[in-house]
C-alpha positions in Angstrom: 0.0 0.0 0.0 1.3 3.0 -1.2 1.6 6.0 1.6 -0.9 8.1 0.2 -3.3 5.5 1.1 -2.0 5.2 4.6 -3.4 6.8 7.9 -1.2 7.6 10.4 -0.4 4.5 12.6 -1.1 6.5 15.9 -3.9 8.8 15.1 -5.5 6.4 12.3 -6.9 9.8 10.6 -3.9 11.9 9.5 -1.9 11.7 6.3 1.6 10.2 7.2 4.7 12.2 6.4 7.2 10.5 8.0 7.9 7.1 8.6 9.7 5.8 11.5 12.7 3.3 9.8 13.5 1.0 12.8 10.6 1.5 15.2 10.6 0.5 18.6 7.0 -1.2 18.0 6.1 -2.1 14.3 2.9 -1.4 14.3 3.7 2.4 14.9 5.8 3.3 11.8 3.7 6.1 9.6 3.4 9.5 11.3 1.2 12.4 10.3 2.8 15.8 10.8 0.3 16.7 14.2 1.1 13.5 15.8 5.5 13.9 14.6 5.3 17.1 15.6 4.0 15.9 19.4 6.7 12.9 19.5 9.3 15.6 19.0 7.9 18.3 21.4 7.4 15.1 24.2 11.0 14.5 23.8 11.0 11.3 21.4 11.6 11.9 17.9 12.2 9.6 15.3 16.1 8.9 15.1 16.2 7.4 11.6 13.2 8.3 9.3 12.1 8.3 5.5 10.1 11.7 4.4 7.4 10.5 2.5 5.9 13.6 1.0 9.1 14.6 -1.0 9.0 18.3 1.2 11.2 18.0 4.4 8.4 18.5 6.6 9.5 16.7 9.5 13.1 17.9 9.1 11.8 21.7 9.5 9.9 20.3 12.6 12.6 19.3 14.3 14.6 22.2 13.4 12.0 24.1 15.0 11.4 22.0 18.2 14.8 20.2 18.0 17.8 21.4 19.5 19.5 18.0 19.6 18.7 17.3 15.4 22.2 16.2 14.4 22.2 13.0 16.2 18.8 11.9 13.7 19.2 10.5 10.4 16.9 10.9 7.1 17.4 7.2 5.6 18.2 7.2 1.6 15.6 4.8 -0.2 
């Protein structure tokens, strides 16, 4: 299924824009922006992730509520 189709994993209404590459539970993988932007602000971002819009949306997120960013990692397809 293609992630257009998708709804976030946590929400199950957003669209995802980020996808968490090596999850700490499977079944929580596809993030909307809303539901990213609260893992970050809680203190838990996604350390490796895949942008799945083709914007950097969830890289400007954690540039704005970020200050530790460099130790994450966008994963190359």
């Amino acid at each position: 299924m293609g992630a257009h189709r998708r709804r976030c994993d946590w929400c199950d209404n957003g669209t995802p824009i980020v996808r968490d590459m090596d999850p700490v539970n499977p079944d929580y993988q596809y993030w909307c922006e809303e539901c990213a932007r609260a893992l970050i602000i809680k203190g838990d971002p996604i350390e490796t992730y895949r942008e799945l819009e083709g914007e950097p949306i969830y890289g400007r997120l954690l540039d704005e509520h970020c200050t530790l960013k460099r130790f994450y990692q966008f994963a190359r397809a």
